[in-house]
C-alpha positions in Angstrom: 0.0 0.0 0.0 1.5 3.6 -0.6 0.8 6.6 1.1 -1.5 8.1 -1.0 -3.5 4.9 -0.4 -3.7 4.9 3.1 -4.6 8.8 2.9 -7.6 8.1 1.1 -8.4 4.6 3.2 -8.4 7.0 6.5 -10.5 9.5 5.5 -12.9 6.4 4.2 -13.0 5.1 7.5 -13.2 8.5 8.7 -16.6 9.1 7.3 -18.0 5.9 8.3 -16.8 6.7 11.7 -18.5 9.4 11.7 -21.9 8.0 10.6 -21.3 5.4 13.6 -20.9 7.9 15.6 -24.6 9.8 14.5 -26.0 6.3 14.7 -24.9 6.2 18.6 -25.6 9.9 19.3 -29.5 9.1 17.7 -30.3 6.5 20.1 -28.9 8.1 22.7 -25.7 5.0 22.9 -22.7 5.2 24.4 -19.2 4.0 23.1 -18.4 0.7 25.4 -15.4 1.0 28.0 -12.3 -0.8 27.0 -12.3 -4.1 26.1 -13.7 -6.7 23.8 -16.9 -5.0 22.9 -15.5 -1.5 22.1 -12.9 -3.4 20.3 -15.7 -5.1 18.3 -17.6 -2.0 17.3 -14.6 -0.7 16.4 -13.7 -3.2 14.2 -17.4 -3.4 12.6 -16.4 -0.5 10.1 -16.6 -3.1 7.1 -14.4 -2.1 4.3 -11.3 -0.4 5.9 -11.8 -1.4 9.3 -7.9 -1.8 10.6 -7.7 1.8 8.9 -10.6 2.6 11.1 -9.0 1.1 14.9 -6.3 3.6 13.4 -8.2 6.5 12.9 -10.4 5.9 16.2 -6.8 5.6 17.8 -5.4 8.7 16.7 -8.6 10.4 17.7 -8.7 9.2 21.5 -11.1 6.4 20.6 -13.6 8.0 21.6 -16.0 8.4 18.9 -18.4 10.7 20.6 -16.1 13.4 20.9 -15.9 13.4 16.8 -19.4 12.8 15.8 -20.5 16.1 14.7 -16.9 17.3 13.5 -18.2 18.2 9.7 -14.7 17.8 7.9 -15.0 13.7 8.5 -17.8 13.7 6.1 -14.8 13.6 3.9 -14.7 10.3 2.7 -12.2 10.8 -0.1 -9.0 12.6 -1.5 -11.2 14.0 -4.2 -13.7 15.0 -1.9 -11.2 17.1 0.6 -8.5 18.0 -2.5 -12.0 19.8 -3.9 -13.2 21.3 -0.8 -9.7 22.7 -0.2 -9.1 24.1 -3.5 -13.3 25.4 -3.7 -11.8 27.4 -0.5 -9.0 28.8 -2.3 -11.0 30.2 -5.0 -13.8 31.5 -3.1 -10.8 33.2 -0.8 -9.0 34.1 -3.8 -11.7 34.3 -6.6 -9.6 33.1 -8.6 -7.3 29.3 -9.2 -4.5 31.2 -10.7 -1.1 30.6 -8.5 -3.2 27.9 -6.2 -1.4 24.9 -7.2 -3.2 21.5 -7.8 -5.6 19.5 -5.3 -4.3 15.8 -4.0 -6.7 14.0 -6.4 -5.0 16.1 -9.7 -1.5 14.7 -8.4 0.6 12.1 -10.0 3.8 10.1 -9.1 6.6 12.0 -6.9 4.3 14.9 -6.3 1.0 12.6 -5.1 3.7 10.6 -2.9 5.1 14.2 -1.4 1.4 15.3 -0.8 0.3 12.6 0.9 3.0 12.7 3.0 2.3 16.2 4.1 -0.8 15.3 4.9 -0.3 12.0 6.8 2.2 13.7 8.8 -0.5 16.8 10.0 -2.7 14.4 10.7 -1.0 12.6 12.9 0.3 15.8 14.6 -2.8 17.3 15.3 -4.1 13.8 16.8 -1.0 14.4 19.1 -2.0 18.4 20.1 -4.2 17.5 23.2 -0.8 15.0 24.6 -2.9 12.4 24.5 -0.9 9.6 22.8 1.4 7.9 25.2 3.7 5.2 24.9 0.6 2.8 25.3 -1.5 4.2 22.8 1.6 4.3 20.5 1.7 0.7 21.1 -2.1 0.5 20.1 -1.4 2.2 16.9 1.2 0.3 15.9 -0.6 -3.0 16.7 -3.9 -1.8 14.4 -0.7 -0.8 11.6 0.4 -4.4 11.7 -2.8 -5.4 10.8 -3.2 -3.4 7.7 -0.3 -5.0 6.0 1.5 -2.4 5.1 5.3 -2.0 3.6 8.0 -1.5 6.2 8.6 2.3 4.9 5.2 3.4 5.7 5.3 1.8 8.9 8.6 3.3 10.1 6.8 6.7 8.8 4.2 6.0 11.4 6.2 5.2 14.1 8.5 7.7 13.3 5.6 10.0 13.5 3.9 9.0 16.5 7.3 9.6 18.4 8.8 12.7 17.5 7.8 15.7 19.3 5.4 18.6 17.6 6.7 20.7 15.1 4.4 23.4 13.2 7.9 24.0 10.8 8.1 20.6 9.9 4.4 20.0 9.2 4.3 23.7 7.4 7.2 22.4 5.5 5.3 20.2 3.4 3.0 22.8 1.9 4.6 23.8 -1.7 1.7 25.7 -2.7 -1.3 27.6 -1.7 -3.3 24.5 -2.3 -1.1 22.1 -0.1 -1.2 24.7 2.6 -5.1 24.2 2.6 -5.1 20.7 2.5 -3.1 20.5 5.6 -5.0 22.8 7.3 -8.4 21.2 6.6 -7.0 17.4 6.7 -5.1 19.2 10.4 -9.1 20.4 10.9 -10.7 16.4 10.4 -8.5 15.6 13.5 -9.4 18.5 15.6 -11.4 18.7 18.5 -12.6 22.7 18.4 -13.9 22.5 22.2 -10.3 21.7 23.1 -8.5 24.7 23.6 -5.7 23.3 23.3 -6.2 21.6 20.2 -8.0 24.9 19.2 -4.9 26.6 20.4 -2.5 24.0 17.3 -4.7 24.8 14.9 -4.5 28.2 14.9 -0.8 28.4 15.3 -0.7 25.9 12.1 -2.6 28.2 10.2 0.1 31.1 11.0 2.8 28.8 10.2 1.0 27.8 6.6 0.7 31.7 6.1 -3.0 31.2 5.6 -4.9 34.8 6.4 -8.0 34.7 8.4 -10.1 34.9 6.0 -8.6 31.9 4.0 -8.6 30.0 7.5 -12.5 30.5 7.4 -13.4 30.1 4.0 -11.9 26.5 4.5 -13.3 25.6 7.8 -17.2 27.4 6.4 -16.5 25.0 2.9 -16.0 22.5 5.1 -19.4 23.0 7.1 -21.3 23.2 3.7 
C-alpha cells in the first residue's frame, strides 16, 4: 500500500466513523469502555476497518467526541482535495497561482502530498498529549494489521514519536493548495472544544501563512 492509499483509506473510514458515531448519538448509545466490545464496534467499520481502529486511535477512541466534527464527512481525497481548493478560489476568486488538489496529483508529487498530509494528521491527533507510549503501542498493533510496507510503517512510528513541530508539518506545503489541505486534513483531527487543540490549529494556520479569512473560507467550505 503507498501513502497516497492509506490517505484516502483514512479519510474512508473517517466518514463511516463518523456516521457510527450519528448512529450512537441518535439512540442516545454510548461508546463501550475498553475491552472486547469496544474493540468489536470498532472493528465493525466493514471495508477499511484496521484503517478505522487507526483513525479511532489517533482520535482518542472515543468516537463521541468526533461525531458532529463536519470535515469527517470527507470520505475521499477528491472530496477534501475539492473542498480545499473550492476554499482557495472562493478566498481568492480566482485558481490562478493555487497549485493542484491531491486528487489532480501524479507520481513523486502525489507521494510528497500525501506525506504532508499524513504527517498533520498525525500531529494534530498528538496536540491534546494524548498519545502515550501505550496508545503508540495500540497504533502500531492496528498498523500491523493493515499490511502495510515496512517504509510506511517506520513513517508511522516515526511520527507518533517525534515531538510537535508546526515548521516541519508547514514544511510540506509547496503551494497555496497544499497549505489548505493541511490545514483542513489538520481540521478532520481536531477537537474545536479543546483549547488546546483549538490553540494547534490556529498556530498551524500562522505557520502555513494562511490569512483569516482563507482560515475560514476553509473551515465554512467545510461545514457546507
Amino acid at each position: 500500500m503507498d501513502f497516497r492509499s492509506l490517505v484516502g483509506l483514512l479519510l474512508q473510514s473517517g466518514q463511516e466513523l463518523a456516521q457510527k458515531g450519528r448512529t450512537m448519538a441518535e439512540q442516545k448509545l454510548e461508546l463501550p469502555p475498553e475491552g472486547p466490545e469496544r474493540e468489536a464496534m470498532l472493528s465493525s467499520l466493514g471495508k477499511g476497518a484496521a484503517a478505522g481502529g487507526i483513525l479511532a486511535l489517533l482520535l482518542g477512541t472515543n468516537l463521541g467526541r468526533k461525531i458532529t466534527g463536519p470535515a469527517l464527512k470527507l470520505g475521499s481525497l477528491a472530496a477534501l482535495g475539492a473542498v480545499a481548493y473550492r476554499a482557495f478560489q472562493k478566498w481568492q476568486g480566482q485558481a490562478g497561482g493555487a497549485g493542484s488538489s491531491i486528487d489532480q496529483l501524479t507520481g513523486p508529487a502525489a507521494v510528497a502530498r500525501s506525506l504532508a498530509l499524513l504527517k498533520a494528521m498525525v500531529a494534530a491527533a498528538k496536540a491534546d498529549g494524548h498519545i502515550d507510549d501505550a496508545e503508540r503501542s495500540r497504533i502500531e498493533g492496528q498498523l500491523g494489521t493493515l499490511a502495510l510496507d515496512p517504509e510506511t510503517v517506520t513513517f508511522f512510528k516515526e511520527e507518533l514519536a517525534k515531538p510537535l513541530d508546526l515548521k516541519d508539518i508547514a514544511a510540506g506545503a509547496d503551494s497555496p493548495a497544499a497549505a489548505a489541505e493541511i490545514y483542513l486534513t489538520s481540521l478532520l483531527v481536531i477537537d474545536q472544544q479543546n483549547k488546546q487543540e483549538r490553540a494547534y490549529l490556529d498556530d498551524l494556520a500562522k505557520e502555513l501563512k494562511l490569512t483569516p479569512e482563507l482560515v475560514a473560507a476553509i473551515e465554512s467550505q467545510a461545514e457546507s
